[in-house]
N, C-alpha and C positions, 0 to 999 in steps of 0.2 A: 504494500500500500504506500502511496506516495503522500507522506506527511506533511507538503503544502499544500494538499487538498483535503477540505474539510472533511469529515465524517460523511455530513447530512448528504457532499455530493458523492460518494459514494453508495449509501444506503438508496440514491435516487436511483442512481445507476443498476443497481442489485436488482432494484423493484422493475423497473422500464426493461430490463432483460431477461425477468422469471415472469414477465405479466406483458405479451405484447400486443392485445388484446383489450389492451386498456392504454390511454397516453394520461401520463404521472406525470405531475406537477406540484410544484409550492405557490401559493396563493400569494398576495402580498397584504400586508397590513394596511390599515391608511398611516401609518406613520414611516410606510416605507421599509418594514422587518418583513423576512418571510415568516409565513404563519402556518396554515393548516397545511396537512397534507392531501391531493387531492387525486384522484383517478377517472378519467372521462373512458365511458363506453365506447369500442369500436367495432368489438368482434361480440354477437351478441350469444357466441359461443364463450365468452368467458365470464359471462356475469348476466343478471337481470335488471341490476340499476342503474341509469344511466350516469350517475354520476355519485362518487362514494369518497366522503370527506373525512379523516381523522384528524388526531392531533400528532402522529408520532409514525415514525418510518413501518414500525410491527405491529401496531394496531391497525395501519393499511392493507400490510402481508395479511394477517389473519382476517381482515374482511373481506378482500380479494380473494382467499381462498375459500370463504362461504359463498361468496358470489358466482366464482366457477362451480361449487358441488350445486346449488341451485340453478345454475342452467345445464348442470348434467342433467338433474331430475325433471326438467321441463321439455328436453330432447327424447329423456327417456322412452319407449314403447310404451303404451299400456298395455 
């Protein structure tokens, strides 16, 4: 890992290459800070919501990965 680059841009990175199926962002504050973390639908093979906001890099991972089991179960056969 290259220690002049921050954490959060790697953790974006991490997310935007396990999830491409989704485009991952950070939001901006009005004061000009990045803020939430944020995941916009593109493949509706990865998710049901079209848009999926947390506060932190792994609470994203773990929504994102409910969001794919929930459009497994919606492809599913009955």
């Amino acid at each position: 890992m290259d220690t002049r680059t921050p954490p959060e841009d790697h953790a974006l990175a991490r997310l935007r290459a396990d999830h491409p199926g989704h485009r991952i962002w950070r939001s901006v504050r009005s004061d000009g800070l990045l803020g939430d973390w944020v995941a916009t639908l593109h493949d509706p093979a990865a998710g049901v919501d079209a848009t999926v906001i947390c506060d932190g890099p792994e609470e994203l991972r773990e929504a994102l990965a409910v969001q794919r089991t929930q459009a497994d179960r919606l492809r599913r056969p009955r």
